[in-house]
C-alpha positions as CSV (number, residue, x, y, z in Angstrom):
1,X,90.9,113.3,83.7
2,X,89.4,110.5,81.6
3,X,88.4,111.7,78.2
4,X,85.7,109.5,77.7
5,X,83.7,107.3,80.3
6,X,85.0,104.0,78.8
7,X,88.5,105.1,79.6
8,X,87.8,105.9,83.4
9,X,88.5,103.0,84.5
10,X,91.6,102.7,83.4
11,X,92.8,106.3,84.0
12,X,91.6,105.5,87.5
13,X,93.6,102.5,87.8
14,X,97.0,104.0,86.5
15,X,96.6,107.3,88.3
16,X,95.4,106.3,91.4
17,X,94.9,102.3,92.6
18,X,98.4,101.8,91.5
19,X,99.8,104.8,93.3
20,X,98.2,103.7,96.9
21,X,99.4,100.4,96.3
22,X,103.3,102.0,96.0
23,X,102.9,104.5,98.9
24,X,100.5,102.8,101.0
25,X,102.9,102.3,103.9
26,X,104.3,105.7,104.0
27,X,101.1,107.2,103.5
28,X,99.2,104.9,106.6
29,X,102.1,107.1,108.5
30,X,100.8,110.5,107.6
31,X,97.2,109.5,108.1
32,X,96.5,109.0,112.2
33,X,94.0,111.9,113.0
34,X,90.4,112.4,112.5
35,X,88.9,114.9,111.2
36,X,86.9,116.5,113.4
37,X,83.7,116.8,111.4
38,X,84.1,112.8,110.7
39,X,84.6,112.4,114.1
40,X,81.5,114.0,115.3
41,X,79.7,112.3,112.9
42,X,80.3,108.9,114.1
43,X,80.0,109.5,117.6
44,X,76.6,110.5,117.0
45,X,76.1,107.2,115.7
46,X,73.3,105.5,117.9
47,X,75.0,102.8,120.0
48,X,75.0,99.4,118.3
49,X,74.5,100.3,114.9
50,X,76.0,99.1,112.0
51,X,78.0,101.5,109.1
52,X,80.3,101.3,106.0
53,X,83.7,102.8,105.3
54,X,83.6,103.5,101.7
55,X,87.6,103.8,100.9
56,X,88.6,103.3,104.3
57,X,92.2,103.4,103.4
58,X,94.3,102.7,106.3
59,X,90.8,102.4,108.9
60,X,91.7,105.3,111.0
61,X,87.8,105.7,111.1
62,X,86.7,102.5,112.1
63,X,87.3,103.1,116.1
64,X,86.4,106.0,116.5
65,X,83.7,105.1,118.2
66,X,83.5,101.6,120.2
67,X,80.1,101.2,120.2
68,X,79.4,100.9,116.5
69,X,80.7,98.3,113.9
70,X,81.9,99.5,110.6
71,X,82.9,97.3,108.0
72,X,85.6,98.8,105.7
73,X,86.3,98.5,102.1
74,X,89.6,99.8,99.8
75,X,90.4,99.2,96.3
76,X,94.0,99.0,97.9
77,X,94.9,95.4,99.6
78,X,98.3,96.9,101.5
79,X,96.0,99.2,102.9
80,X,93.1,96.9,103.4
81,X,95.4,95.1,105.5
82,X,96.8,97.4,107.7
83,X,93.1,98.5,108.3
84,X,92.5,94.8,109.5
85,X,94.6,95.9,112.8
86,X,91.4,97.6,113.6
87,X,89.8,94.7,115.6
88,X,87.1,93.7,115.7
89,X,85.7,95.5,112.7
90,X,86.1,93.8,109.5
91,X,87.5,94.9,106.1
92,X,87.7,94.1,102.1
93,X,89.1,95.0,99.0
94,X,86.5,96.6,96.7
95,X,85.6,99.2,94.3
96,X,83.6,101.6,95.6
97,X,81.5,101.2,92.0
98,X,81.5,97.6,92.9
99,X,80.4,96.9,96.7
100,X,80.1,93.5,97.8
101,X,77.6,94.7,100.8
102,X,73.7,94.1,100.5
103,X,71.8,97.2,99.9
104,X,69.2,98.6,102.4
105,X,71.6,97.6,105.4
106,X,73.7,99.8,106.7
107,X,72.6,102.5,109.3
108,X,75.6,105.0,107.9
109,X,78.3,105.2,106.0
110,X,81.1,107.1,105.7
111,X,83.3,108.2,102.5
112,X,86.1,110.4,103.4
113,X,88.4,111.9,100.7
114,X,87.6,109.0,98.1
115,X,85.2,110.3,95.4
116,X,87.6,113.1,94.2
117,X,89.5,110.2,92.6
118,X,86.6,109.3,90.2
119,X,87.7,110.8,87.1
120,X,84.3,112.0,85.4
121,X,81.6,113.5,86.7
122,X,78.8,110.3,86.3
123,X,81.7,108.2,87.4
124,X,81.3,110.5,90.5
125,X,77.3,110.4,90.8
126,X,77.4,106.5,90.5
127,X,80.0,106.5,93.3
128,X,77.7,108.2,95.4
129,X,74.9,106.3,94.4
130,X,76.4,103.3,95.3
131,X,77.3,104.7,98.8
132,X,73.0,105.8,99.1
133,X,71.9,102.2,98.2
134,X,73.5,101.0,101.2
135,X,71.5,103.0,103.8
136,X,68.7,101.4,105.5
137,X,65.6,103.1,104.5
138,X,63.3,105.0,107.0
139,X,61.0,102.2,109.0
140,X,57.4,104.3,110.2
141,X,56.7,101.2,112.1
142,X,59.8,101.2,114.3
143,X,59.8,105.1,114.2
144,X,63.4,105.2,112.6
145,X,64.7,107.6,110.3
146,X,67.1,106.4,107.2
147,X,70.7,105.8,107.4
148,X,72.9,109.1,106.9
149,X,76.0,109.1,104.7
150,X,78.9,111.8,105.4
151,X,80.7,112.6,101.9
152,X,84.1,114.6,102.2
153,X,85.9,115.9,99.4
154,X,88.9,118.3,98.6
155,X,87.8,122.0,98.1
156,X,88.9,123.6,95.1
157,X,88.3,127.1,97.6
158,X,91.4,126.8,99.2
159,X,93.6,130.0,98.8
160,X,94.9,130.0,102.1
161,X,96.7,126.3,102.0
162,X,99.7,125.8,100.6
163,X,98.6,124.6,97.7
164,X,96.5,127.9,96.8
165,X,93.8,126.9,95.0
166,X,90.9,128.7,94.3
167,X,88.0,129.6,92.2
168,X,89.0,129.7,88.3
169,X,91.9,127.1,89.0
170,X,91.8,123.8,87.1
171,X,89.4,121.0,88.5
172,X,91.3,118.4,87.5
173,X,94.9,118.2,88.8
174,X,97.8,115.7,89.5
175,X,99.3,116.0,92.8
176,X,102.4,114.5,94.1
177,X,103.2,112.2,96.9
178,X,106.8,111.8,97.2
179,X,108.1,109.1,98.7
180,X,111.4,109.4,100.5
181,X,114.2,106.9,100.6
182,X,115.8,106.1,103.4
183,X,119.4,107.6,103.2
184,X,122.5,105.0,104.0
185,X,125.3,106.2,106.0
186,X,128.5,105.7,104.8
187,X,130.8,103.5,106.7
188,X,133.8,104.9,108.6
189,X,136.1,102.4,107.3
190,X,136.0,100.1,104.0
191,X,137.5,97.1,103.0
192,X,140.5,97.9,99.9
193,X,140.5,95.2,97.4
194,X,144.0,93.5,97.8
195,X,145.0,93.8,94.1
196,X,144.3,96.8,93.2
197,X,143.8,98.5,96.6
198,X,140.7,100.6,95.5
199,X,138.2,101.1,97.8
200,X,135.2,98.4,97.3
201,X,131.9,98.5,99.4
202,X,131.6,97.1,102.1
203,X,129.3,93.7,102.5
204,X,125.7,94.7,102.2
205,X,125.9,98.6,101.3
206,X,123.9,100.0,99.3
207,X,123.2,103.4,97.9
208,X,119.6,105.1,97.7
209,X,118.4,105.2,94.5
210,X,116.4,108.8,95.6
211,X,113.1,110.1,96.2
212,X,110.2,108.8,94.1
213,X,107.3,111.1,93.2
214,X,103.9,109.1,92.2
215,X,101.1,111.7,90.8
216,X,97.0,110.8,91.7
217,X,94.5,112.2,90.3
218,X,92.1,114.5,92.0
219,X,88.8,116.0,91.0
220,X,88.7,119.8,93.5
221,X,84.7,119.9,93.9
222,X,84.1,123.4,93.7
223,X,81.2,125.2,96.2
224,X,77.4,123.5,95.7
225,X,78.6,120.5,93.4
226,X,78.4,117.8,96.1
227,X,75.4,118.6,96.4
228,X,74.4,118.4,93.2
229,X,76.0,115.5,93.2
230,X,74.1,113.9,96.0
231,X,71.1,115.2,94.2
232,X,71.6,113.4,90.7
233,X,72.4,110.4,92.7
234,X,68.8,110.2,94.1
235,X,69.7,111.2,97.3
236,X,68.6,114.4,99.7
237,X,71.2,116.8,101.6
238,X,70.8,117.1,105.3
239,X,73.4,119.3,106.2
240,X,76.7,120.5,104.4
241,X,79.6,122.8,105.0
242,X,83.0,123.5,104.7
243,X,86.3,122.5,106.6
244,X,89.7,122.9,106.1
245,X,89.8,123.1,102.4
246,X,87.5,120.3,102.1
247,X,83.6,120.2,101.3
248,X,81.3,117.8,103.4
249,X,78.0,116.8,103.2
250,X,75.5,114.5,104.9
251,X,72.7,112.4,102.5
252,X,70.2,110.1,103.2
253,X,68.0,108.5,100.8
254,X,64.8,110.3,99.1
């Protein structure tokens, strides 16, 4: 965790930008399957409408439902582009402090597992913030209501996962993503160095250097403080709940 608010941005960058940069290929692996909260979410999405994916990472989001358009955006560019498979909806790299989108636009947005990075807790608010200023307001004249946001974070109530967190544990915590090398099998024959008939590698072997293990930051958002959140951040909660060791909620604008 950042000690001070000027440093946050540089903690973040170290402890978790850098580490989806190295991993982001391996990672894109793991990550293939909605969530099913998420998932009902944006199918409920009226057709034609237009949302955000705030940290999309690898776009497993974007089509999820056909009849929507979602443009992504990831502080990671090897993510960014392998979310770019996800034709025809578009993606960039940003900072979820920084959007490039107009605010007021966007019928919903979506920011799955991406604000638990933020490594102080106005850092955190202004994240959200900057997820509410994209909604389109409420129109009386058209009869619409505001654009929804879904906010999912990692549950610091999780005794039952493998990790075993639960209330009285640290907030702030370093987990590890290790990355595995790819092991090289040894040849069944070598070539033997003609003077001195030792055994030499053969052309174009080469030995694993191991398993890496990067650390990333995490903020576990205990019970009622995404709301709060959501609240300090000038926005209402609709609905919120748990799921699988994560907390959800769904904001619109005031």
């Amino acid at each position: 965790m950042a000690e001070s608010e000027a440093q946050g941005a540089d903690y973040e960058a170290e402890h978790v930008h850098s580490v989806y940069e190295e991993i982001a290929s391996h990672f894109s692996s793991t990550r293939y399957k909605p969530w099913p909260i998420v998932e009902r979410f944006l199918k409920e999405q009226r057709d034609g409408t237009v949302g955000a994916d705030v940290g999309c990472g690898n776009g497993k989001y974007l089509a999820v439902n056909k009849r929507v358009f979602i443009v992504g955006s990831d502080r990671s560019t090897n993510l960014v582009k392998i979310a770019r498979e996800h034709e025809p909806h578009s993606t960039v790299v940003a900072d979820n402090l920084s959007l490039p989108h107009p605010s007021g636009v966007f019928d919903f947005a979506i920011s799955i597992a991406v604000i638990h990075h933020l490594s102080t807790p106005s850092r955190r608010v202004e994240a959200v913030k900057c997820i509410l200023d994209l909604l389109r307001p409420a129109s009386r004249s058209a009869s619409l209501d505001g654009g929804k946001a879904f906010i999912y974070v990692w549950a610091l109530e999780q005794k039952d996962s493998r990790r075993g967190w639960d209330e009285g544990h640290e907030q702030d915590v370093m987990v590890p993503w290790v990355l595995k090398q790819k092991k090289v099998k040894e040849p069944k024959q070598r070539k033997r160095d003609g003077a001195s008939n030792e055994v030499v590698a053969a052309e174009g072997e080469q030995k694993p250097d191991g398993d890496q293990t990067f650390l990333r930051y995490y903020h576990l958002y205990k019970k009622g403080e995404l709301e709060s959140d959501i609240e300090q951040a000038g926005g209402a909660v609709v609905e919120s709940g748990y799921e699988k060791d994560n907390w959800w909620a769904i904001a619109s604008l005031k």
